[in-house]
Each structure stands twice: as C-alpha cells, then as structure tokens.
C-alpha positions in Angstrom: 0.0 0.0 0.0 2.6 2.5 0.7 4.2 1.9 -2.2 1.5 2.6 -4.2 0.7 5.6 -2.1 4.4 6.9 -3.6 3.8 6.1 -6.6 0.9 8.0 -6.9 2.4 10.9 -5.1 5.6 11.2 -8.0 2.8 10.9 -10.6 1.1 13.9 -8.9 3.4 16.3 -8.7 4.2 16.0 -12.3 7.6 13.3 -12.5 7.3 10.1 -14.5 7.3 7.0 -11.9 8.6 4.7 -14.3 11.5 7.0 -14.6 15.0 4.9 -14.5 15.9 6.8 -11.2 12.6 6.8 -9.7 11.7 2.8 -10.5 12.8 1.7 -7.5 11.6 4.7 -5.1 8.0 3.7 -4.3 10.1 0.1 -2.6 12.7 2.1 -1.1 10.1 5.0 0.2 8.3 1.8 1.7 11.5 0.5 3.1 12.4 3.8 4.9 8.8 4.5 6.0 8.5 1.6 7.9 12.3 2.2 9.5 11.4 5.7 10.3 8.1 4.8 12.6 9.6 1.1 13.7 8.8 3.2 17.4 5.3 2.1 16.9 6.0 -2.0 16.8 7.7 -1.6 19.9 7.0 -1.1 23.8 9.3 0.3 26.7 8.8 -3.3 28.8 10.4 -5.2 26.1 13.1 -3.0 25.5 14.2 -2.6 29.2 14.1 -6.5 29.4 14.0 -6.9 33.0 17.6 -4.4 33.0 16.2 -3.1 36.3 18.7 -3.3 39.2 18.3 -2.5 43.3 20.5 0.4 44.4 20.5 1.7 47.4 19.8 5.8 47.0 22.2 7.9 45.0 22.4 10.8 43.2 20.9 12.3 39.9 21.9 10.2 37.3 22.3 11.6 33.8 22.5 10.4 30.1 23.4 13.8 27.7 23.2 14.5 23.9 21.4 11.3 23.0 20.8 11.6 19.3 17.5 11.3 17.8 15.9 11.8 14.7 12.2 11.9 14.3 9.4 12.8 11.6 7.5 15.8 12.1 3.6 15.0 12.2 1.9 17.8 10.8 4.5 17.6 7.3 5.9 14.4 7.6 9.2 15.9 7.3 12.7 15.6 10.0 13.6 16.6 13.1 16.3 15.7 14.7 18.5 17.1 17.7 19.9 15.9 21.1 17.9 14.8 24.4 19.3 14.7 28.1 17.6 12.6 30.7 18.1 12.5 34.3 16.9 11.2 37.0 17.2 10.3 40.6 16.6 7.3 42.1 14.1 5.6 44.3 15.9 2.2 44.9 16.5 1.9 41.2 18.5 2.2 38.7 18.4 0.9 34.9 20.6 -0.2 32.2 22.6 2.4 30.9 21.5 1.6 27.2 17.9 1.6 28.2 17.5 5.7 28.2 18.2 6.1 24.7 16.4 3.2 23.8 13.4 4.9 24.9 13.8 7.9 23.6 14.7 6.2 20.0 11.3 4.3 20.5 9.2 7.5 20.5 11.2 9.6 18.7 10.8 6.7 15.8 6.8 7.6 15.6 4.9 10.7 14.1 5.6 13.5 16.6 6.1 16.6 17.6 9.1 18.1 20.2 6.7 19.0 23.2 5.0 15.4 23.3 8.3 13.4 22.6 9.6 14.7 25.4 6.8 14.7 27.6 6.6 10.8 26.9 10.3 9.9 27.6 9.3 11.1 31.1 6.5 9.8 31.8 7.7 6.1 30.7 10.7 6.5 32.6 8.9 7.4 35.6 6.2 4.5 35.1 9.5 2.4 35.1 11.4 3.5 37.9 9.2 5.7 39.7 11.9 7.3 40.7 12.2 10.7 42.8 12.5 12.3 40.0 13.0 12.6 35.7 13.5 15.6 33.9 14.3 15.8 29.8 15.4 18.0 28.0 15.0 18.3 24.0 16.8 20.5 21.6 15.4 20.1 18.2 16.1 21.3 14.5 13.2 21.2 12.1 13.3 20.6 8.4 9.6 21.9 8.4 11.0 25.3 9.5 14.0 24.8 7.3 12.9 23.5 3.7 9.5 25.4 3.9 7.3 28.1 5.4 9.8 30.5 7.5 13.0 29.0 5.8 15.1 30.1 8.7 18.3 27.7 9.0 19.8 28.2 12.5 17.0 28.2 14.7 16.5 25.0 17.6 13.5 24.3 19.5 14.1 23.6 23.5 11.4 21.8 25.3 11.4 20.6 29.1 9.7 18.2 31.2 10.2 18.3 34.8 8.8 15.1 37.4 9.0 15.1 40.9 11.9 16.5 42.2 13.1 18.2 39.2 10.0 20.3 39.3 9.2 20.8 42.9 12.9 21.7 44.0 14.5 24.0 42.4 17.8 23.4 43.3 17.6 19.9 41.4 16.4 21.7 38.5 19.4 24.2 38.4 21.7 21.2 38.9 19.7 19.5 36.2 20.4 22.2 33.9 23.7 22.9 34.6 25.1 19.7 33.8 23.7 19.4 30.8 25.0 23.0 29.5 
C-alpha cells in the first residue's frame, strides 16, 4: 500500500514513476517508512528486558546529547536534535543503554518536540518511579528549514520536569547545569 501511495504521489506532482531513477523509489520509500516509525511496533517493557537493578539511593543520574531523529507529524518531514535525561533514584536504577532506547522508541513515531519529550518522562517514571525525571530536548526542524519561514539556524528547546526536578529547584538548576 505504501508503495503505491508513492507512486501515486511522483505521478502527482508532475515526474514520470517509471522514470530509471525513480523505478525503484516507491520500494525504497516503503523500506524507509517503515524504518522511520519502527517506534510504533515496539513497547518500553520489552526493550528494558527486566535491565532493572536494586541500588541503594544515590544521586541524579544523567545520560546527555542522546541523538534522535524523528518525523514531524503535521509535514511528515525531519527533526532531529539531542535529548538529556536525568533522573534520581528511588531504589533503582536501569541499564545504561535503556534511556536512549526509549527515547529512539518514540522519537521513531509521528511527533512533535513538546510530546516526545513529555513521553520519555513519563515512561521512565512509570519504570522507575523514581524521585524524580527531567528531559530536555533540543530540536532542529526541516519543516521550519525547507518550507514556510526558511530560517536555518533556529533550535527548539522543550522541558519536562517530574517530581523533584519540578518541585525543587535546586535539582532543577543542577539539572540544567550539567547538561550546559
């Protein structure tokens, strides 16, 4: 179906599908559709895999600049950027390799900034439930770059604050500062 769907789509903006170059677009469009939103055949449990461990309290615990790229919903165009997760624990901790996992997972889905990064905290504290989770998200958008404003060099920042990221400031500063 989606190939077909391509196919139709170089027919309508005027190019010849059956073009040498374009023969083999509508399977490869297909191909990297189904890469692009493989977020949506998978679940958080399944990709922690039981990588939960007991630890006795410590403090904030930090992954930076995990890379991401995304498709925007509203153009089905990029986005791509860095996130940093943190978060303090409650008893436990979880595999290091787990955090970008989960933010791959939803970044690999139809999106936009503000609710990818509201969902990488939320599963994280449905996980842990930890004392705290923040994220933050700096993101560059082809939808603002190849169309509409056409401005190159602008980011988008969005924040989500659980717990004590939110209710103490301190561990927000601290939060913030590290990942600067």
């Amino acid at each position: 179906m989606i190939e077909r769907l391509c196919y139709e789509m170089i027919e309508s903006i005027g190019e010849d599908p059956s073009r040498e170059g374009l023969l083999k677009t509508p399977q490869r469009f297909s191909k990297a559709i189904k890469e692009l939103t493989v977020g949506y055949s998978q679940n958080a449990d399944s990709i922690v895999n039981g990588a939960i461990f007991e630890q006795a309290d410590s403090e904030m615990i930090v992954v930076k600049d995990i890379e991401f790229y995304s498709l925007c919903e509203h153009h089905l165009l990029p986005f791509f950027g860095k996130a940093s997760v943190a978060y303090i624990p409650n008893g436990k901790i979880i595999g290091l390799s787990k955090i970008p996992r989960i933010v791959n997972m939803y970044a690999r889905r139809l999106q936009v900034q503000e609710r990818l990064t509201e969902e990488i905290c939320t599963e994280i504290s449905r996980i842990l439930n930890p004392k705290g989770v923040a994220c933050s998200i700096e993101g560059f958008h082809m939808c603002m770059m190849m169309r509409g404003i056409q401005v190159q060099s602008s980011k988008m920042i969005t924040n989500s604050l659980h717990g004590l990221f939110k209710s103490n400031p301190l561990t927000r500063q601290e939060f913030f500062s590290v990942i600067k």
